[in-house]
N, CA, C and O atoms as a MOPAC input file, in Angstrom:
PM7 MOZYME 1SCF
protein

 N    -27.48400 1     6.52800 1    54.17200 1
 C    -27.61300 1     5.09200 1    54.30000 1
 C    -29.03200 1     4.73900 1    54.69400 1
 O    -29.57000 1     5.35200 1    55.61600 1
 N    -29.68100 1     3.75000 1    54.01800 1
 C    -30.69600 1     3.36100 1    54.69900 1
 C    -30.52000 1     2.57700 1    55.90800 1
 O    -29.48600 1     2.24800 1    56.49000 1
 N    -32.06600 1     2.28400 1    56.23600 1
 C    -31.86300 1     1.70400 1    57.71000 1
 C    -32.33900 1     0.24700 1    57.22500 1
 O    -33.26300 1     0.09900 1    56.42500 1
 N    -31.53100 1    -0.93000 1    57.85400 1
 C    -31.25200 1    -2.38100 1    57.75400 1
 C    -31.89300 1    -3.34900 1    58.22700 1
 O    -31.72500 1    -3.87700 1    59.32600 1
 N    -32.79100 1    -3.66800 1    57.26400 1
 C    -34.19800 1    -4.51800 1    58.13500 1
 C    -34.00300 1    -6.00000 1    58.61500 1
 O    -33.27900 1    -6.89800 1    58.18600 1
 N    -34.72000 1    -5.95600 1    59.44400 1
 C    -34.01300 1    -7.59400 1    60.03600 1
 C    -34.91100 1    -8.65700 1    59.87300 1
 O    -35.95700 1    -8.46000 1    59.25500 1
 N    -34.61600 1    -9.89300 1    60.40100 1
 C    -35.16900 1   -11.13500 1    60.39000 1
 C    -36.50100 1   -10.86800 1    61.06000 1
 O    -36.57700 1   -10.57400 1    62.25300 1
 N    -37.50600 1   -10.97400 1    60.29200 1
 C    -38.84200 1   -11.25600 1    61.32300 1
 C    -38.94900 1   -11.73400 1    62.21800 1
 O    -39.59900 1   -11.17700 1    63.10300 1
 N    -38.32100 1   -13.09800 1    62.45400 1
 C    -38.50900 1   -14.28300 1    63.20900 1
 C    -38.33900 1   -13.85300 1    64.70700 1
 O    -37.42000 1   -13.15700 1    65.13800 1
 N    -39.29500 1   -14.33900 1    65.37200 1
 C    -38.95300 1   -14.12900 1    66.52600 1
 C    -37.57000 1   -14.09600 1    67.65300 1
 O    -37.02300 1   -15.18000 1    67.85600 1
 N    -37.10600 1   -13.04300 1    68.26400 1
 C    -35.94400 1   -12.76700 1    69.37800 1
 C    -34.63700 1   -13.55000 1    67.68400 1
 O    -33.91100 1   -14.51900 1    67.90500 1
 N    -34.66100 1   -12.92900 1    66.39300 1
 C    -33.78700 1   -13.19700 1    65.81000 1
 C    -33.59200 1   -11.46200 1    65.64800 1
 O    -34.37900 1   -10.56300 1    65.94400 1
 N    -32.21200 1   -11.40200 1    65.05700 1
 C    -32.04800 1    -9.64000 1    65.45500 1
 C    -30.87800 1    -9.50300 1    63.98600 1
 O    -30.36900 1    -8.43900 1    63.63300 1
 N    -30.62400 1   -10.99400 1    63.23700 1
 C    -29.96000 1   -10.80400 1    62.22300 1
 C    -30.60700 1   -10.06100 1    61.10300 1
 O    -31.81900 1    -9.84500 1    61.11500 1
 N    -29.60900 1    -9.55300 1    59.86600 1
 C    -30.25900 1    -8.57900 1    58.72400 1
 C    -30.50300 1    -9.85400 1    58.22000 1
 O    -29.93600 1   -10.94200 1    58.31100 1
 N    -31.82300 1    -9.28900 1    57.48300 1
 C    -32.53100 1    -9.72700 1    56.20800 1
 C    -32.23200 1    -9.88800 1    55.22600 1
 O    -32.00800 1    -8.86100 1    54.58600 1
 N    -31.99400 1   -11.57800 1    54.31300 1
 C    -31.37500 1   -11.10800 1    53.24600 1
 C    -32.46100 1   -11.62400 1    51.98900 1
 O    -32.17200 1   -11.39600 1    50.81500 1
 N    -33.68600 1   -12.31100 1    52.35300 1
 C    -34.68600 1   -12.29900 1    51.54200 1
 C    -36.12600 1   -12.21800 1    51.81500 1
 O    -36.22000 1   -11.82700 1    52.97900 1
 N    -37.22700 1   -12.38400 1    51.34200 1
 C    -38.18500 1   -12.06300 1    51.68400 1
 C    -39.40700 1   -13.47000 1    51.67700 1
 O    -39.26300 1   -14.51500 1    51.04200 1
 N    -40.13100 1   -13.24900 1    52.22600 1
 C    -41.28700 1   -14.89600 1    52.11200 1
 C    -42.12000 1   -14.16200 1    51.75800 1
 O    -42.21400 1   -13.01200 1    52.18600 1
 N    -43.11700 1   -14.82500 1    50.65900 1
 C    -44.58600 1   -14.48200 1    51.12800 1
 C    -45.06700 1   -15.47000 1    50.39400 1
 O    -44.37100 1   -16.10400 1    49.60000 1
 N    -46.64000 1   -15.73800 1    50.65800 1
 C    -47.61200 1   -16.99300 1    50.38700 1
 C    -48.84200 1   -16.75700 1    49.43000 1
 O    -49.72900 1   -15.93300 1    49.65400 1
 N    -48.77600 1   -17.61600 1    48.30100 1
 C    -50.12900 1   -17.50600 1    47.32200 1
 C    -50.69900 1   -18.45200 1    47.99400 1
 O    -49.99900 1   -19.46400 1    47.99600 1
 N    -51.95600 1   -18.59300 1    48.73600 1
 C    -52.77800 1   -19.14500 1    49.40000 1
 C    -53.57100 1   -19.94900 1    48.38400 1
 O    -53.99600 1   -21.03600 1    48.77300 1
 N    -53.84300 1   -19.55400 1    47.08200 1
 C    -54.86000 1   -20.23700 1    46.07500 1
 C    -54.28000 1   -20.94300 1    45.71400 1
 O    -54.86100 1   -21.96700 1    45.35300 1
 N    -52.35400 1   -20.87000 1    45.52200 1
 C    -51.70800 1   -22.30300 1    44.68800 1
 C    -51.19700 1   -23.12700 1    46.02300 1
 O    -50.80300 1   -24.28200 1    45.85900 1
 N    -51.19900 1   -22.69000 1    47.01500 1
 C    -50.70200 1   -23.54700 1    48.59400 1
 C    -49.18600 1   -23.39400 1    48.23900 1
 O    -48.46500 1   -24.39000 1    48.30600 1
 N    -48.43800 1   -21.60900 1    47.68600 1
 C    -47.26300 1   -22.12500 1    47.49800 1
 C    -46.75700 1   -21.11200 1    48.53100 1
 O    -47.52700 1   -20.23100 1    48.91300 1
 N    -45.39200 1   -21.19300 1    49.04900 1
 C    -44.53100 1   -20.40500 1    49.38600 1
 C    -43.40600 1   -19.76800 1    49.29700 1
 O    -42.45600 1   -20.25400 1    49.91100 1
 N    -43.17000 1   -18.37200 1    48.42800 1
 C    -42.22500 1   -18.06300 1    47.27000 1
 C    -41.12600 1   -17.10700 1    48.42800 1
 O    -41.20000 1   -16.27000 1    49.32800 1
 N    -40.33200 1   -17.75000 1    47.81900 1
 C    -38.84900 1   -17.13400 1    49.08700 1
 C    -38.04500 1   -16.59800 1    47.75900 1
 O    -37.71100 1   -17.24100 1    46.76400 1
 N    -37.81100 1   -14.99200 1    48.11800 1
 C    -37.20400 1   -14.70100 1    47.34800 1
 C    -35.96700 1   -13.61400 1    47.67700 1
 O    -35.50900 1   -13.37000 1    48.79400 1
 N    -35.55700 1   -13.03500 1    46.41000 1
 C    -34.94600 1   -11.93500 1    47.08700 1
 C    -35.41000 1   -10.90600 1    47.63000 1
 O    -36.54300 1   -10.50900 1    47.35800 1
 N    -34.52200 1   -10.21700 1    48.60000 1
 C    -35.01700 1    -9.45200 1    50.32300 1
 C    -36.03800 1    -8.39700 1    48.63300 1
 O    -35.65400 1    -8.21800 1    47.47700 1
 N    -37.24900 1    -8.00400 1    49.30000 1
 C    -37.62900 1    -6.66200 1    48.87700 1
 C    -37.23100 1    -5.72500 1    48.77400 1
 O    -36.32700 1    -5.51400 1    49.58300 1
 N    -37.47700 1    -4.81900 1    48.03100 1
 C    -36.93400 1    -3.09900 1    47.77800 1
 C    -37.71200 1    -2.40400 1    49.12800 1
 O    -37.18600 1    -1.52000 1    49.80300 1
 N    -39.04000 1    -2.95900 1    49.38700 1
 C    -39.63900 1    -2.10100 1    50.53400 1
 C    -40.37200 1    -2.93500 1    51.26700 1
 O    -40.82200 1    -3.91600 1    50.67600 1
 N    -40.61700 1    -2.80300 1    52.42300 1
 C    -40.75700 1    -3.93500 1    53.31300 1
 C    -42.78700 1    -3.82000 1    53.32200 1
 O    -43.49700 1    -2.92200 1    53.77500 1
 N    -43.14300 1    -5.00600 1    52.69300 1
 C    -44.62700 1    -4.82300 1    52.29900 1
 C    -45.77600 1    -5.44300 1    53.53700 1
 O    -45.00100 1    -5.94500 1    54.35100 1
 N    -46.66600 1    -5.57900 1    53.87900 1
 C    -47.73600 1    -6.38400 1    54.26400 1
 C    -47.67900 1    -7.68000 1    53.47200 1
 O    -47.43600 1    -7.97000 1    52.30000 1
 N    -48.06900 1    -8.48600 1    54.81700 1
 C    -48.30400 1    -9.80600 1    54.60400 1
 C    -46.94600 1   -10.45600 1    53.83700 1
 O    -47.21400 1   -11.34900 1    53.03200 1
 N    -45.67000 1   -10.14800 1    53.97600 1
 C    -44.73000 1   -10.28400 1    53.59200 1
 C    -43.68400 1   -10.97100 1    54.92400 1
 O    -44.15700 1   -10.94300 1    56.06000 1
 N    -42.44700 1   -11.49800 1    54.73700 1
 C    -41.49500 1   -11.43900 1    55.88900 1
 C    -40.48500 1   -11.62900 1    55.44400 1
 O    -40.09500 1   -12.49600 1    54.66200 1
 N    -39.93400 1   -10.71200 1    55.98300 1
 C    -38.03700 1   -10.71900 1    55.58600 1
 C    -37.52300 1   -11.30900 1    56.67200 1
 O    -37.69000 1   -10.88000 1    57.81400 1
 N    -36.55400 1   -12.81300 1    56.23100 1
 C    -35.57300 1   -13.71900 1    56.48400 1
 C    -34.25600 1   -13.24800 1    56.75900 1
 O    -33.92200 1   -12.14800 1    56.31900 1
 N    -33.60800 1   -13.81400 1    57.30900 1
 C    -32.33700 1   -13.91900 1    57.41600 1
 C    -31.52400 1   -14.93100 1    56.89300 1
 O    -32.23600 1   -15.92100 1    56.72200 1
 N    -30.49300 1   -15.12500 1    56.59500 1
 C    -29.72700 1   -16.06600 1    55.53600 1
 C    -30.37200 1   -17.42200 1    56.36200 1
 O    -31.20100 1   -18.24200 1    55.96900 1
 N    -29.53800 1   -17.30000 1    57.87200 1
 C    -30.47200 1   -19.05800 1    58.48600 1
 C    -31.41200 1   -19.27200 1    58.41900 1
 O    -31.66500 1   -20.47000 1    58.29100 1
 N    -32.66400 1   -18.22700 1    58.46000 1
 C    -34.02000 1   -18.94200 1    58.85100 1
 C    -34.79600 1   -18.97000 1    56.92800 1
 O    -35.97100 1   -19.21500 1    56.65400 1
 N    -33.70100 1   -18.64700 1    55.95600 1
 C    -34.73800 1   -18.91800 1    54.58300 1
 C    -33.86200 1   -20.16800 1    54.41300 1
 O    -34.77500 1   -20.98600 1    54.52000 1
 N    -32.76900 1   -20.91700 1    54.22900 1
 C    -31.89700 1   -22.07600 1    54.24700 1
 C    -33.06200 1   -23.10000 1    55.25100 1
 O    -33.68900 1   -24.12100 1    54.96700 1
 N    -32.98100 1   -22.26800 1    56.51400 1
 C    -34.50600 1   -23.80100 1    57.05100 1
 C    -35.37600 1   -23.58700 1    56.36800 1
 O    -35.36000 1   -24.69400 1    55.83200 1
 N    -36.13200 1   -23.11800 1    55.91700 1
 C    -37.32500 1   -22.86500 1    55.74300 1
 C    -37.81500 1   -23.83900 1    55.25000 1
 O    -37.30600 1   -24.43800 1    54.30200 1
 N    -39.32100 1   -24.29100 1    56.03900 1
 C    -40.22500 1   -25.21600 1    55.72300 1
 C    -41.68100 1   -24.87300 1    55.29000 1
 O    -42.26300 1   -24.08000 1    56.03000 1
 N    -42.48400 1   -25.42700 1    54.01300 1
 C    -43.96100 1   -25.08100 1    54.11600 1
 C    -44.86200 1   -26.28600 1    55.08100 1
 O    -44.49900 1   -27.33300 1    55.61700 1
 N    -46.09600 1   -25.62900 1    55.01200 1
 C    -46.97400 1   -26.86500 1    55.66100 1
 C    -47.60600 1   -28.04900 1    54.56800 1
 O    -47.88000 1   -27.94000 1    53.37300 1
 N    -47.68900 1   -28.93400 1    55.27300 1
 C    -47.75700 1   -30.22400 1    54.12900 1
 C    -48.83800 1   -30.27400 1    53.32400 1
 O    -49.97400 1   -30.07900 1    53.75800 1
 N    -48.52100 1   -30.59400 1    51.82600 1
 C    -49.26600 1   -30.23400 1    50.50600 1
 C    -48.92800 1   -28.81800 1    50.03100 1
 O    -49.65300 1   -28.35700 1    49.14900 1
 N    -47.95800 1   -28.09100 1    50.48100 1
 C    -47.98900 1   -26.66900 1    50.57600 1
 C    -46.26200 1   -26.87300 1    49.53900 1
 O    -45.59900 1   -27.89200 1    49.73600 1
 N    -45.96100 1   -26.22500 1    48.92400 1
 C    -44.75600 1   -26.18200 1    47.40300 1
 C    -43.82000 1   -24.81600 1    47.73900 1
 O    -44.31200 1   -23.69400 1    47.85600 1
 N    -42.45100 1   -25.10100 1    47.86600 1
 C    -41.73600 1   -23.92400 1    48.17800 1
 C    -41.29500 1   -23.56100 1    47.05200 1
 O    -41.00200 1   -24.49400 1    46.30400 1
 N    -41.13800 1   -22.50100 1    46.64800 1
 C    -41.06700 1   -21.86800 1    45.28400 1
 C    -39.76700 1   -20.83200 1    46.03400 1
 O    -39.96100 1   -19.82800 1    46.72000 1
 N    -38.13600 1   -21.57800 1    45.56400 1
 C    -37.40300 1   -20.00100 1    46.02400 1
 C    -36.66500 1   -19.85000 1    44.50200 1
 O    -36.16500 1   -20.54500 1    43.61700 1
 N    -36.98900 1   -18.29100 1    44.87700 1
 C    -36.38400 1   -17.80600 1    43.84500 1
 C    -34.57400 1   -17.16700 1    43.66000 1
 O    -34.03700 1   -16.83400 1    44.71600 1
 N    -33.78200 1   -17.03900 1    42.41900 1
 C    -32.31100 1   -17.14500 1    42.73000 1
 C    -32.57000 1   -15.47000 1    42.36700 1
 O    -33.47000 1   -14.84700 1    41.80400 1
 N    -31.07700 1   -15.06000 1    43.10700 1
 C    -31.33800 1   -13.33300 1    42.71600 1
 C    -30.58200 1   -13.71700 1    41.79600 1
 O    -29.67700 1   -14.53300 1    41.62200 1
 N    -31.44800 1   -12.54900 1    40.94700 1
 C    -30.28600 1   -12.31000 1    39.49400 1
 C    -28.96200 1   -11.75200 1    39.30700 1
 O    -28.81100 1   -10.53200 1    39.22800 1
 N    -27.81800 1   -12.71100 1    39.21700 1
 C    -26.57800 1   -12.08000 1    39.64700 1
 C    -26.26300 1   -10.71200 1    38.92200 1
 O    -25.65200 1    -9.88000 1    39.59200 1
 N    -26.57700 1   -10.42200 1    37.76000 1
 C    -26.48800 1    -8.58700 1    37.53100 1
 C    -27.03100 1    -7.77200 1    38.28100 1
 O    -26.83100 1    -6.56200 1    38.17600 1
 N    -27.81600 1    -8.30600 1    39.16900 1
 C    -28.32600 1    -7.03700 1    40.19100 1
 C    -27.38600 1    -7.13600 1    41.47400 1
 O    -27.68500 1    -6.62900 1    42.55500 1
 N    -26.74300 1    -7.52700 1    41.33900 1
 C    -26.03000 1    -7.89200 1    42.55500 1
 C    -24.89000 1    -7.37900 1    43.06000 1
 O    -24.41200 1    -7.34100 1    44.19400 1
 N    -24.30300 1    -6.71400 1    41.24800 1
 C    -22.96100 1    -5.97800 1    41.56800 1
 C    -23.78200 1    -4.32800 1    41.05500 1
 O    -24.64700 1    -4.23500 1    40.18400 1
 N    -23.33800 1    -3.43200 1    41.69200 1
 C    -23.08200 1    -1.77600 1    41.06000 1
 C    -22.92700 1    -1.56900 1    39.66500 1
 O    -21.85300 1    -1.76500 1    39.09600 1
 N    -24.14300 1    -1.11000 1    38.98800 1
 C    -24.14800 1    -0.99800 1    37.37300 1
 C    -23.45800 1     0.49600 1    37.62900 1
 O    -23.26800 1     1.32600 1    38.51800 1
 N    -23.23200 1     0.26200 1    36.30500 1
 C    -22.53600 1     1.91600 1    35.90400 1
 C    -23.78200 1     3.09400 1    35.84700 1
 O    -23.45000 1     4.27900 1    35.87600 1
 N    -25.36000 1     2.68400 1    35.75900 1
 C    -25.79700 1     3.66400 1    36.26500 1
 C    -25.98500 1     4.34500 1    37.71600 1
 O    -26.34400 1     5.39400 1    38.25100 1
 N    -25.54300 1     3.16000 1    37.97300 1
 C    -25.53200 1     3.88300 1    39.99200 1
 C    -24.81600 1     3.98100 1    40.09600 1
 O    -24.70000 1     4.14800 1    41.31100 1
 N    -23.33100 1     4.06800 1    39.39000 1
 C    -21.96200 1     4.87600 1    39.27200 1
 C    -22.19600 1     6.35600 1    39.62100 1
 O    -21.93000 1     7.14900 1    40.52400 1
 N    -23.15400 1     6.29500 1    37.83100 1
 C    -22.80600 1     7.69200 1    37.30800 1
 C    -24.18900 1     8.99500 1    38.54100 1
 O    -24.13300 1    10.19200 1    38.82300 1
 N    -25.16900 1     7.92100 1    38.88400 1
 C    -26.17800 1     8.31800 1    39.50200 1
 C    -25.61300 1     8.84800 1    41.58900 1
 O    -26.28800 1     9.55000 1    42.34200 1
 N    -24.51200 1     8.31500 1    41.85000 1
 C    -24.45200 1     8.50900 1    42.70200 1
 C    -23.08000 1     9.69000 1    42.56000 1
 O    -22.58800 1    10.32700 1    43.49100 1
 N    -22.75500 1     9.72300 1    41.39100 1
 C    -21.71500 1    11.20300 1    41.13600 1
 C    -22.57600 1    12.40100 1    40.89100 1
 O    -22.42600 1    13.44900 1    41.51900 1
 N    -23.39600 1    12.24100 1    40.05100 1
 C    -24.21300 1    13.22100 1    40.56000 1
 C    -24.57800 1    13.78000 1    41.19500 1
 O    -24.67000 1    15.00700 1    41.17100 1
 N    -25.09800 1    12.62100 1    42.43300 1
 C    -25.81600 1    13.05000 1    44.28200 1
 C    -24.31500 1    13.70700 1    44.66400 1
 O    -24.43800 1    14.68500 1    45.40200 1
 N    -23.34200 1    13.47700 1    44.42200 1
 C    -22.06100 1    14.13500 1    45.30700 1
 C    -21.81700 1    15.48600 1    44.78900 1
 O    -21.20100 1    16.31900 1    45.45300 1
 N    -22.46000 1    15.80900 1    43.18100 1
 C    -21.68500 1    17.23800 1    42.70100 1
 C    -22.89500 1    18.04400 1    42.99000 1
 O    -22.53500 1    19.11400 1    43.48100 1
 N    -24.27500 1    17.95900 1    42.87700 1
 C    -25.71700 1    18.17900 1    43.50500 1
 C    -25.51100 1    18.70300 1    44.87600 1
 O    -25.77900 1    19.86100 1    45.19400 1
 N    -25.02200 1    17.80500 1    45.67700 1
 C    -24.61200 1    17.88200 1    47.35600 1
 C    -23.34000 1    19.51800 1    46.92400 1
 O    -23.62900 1    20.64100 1    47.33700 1
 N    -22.32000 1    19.30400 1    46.25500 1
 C    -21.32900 1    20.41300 1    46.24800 1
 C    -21.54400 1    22.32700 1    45.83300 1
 O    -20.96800 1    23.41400 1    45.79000 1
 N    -23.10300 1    21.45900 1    45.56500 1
 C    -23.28100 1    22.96600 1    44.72900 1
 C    -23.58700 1    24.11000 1    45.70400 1
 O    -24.08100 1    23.88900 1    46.81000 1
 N    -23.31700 1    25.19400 1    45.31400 1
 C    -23.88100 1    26.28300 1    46.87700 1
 C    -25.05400 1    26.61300 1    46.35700 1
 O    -25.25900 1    26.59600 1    45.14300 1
 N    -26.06100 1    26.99300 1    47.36800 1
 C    -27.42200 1    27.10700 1    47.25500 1
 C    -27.46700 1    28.51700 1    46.81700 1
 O    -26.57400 1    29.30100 1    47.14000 1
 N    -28.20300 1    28.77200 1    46.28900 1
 C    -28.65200 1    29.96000 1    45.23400 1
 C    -30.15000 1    30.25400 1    45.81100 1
 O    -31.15800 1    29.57100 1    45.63100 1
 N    -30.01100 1    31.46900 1    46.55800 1
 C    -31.63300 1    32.21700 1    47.30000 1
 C    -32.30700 1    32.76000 1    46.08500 1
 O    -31.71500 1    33.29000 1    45.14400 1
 N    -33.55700 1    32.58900 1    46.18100 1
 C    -34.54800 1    33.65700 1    45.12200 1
 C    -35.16100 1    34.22300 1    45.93700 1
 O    -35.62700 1    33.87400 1    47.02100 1
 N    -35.16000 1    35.02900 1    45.45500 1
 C    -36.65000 1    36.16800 1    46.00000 1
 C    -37.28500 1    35.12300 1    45.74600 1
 O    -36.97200 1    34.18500 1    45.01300 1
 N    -38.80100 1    35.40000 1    46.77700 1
 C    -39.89600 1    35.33500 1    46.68000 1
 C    -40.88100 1    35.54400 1    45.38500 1
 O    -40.72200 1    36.54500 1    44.68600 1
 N    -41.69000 1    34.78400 1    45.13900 1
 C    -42.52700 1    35.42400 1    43.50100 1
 C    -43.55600 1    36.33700 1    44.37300 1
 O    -44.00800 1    35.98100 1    45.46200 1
 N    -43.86200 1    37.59100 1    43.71600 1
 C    -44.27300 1    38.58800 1    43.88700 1
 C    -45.96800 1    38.05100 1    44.16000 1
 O    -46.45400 1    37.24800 1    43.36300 1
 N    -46.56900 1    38.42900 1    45.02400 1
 C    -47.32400 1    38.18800 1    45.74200 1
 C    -48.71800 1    38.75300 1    45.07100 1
 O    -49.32400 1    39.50600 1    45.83300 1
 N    -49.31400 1    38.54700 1    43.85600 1
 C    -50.21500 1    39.72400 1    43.42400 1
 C    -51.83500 1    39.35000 1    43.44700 1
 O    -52.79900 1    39.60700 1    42.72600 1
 N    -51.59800 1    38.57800 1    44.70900 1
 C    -53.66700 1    38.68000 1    45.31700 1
 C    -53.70800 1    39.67200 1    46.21000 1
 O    -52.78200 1    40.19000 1    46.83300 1
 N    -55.22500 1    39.96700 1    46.22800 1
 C    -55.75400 1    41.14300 1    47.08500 1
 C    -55.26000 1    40.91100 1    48.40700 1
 O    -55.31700 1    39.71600 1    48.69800 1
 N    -54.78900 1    41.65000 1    49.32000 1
 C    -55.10600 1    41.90100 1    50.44800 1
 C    -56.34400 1    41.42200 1    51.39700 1
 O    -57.39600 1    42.01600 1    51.16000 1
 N    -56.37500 1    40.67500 1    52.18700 1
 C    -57.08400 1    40.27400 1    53.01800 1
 C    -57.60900 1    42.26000 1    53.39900 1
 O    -56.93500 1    43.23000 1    53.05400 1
 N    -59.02900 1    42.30800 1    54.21100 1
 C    -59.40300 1    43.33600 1    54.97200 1
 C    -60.48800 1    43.24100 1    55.85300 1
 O    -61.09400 1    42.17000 1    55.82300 1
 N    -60.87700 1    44.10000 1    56.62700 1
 C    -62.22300 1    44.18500 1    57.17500 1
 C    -62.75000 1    44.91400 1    57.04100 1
 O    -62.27700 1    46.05000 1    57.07600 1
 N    -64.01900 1    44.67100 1    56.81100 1
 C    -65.58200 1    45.87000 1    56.05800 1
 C    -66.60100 1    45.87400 1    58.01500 1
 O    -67.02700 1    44.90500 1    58.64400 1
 N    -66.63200 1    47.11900 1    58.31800 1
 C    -68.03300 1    46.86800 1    58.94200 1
 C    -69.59400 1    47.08100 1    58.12200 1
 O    -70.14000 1    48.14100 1    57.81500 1
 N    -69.99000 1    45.89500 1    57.93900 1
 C    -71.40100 1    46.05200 1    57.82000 1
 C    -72.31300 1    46.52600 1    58.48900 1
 O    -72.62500 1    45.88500 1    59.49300 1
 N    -73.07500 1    47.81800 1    58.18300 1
 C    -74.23300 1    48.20000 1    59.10600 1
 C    -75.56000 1    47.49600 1    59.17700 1
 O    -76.34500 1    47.40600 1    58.23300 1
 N    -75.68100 1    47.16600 1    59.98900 1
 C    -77.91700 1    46.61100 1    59.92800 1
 C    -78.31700 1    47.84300 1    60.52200 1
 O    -77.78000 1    48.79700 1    61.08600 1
 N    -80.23400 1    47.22000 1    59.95900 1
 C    -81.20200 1    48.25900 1    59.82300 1
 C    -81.03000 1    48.70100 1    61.85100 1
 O    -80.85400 1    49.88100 1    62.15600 1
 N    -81.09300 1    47.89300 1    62.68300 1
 C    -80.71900 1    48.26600 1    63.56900 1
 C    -79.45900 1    49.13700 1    64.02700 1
 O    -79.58000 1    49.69500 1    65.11700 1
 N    -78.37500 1    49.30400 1    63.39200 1
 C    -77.19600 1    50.09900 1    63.69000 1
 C    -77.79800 1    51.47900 1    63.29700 1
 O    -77.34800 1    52.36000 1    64.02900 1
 N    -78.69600 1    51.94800 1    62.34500 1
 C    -78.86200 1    52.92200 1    61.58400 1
 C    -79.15800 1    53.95200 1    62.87900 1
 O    -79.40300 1    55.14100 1    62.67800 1

């Protein structure tokens, strides 16, 4: 299971169910669905605080709707998570080691004209 990211907002401790962030050049503020990974300069909401959500004046809220096919379990994350379970069932199979065929580390004493 992953771990369940919460509301930015201050002393709020609810999960996150979308994300904010701001194009500064169009003065907009695009509320969308929560992110796949929690980015910089980004903030993940909670259902109450993206429902308030206000920009600053002259400033355009842009929210976006999640796309309801992403919303339910496709049949590839069916078939993708039967996999992870028969993957998980398999017994691990040891190899030897691959045969090791560089030189040997050693030590040489070098003599100087002084040792002679």
């Amino acid at each position: 299971m992953g771990v369940v990211r919460r509301c930015t907002r201050t002393a709020c401790s609810e999960s996150a169910v979308s994300t904010l962030t701001y194009v500064y050049a169009d003065q907009t503020a695009v509320l969308g669905p929560l992110a796949t990974f929690a980015e910089p300069h980004s903030y993940d909401l909670c259902a109450a605080h993206s429902q308030r959500l206000s920009a600053p004046r002259g400033w355009t809220v842009l929210r976006l709707a999640p796309d309801p096919s992403t919303l339910e379990p496709s049949h590839d994350d069916l078939l993708a998570l039967a996999d992870a379970v028969r993957e998980a069932g398999r017994p691990l199979i040891s190899r030897p080691p691959p045969p090791d065929d560089s030189p040997q580390p050693y030590l040489r004493l070098l003599k100087t004209e002084r040792d002679s």
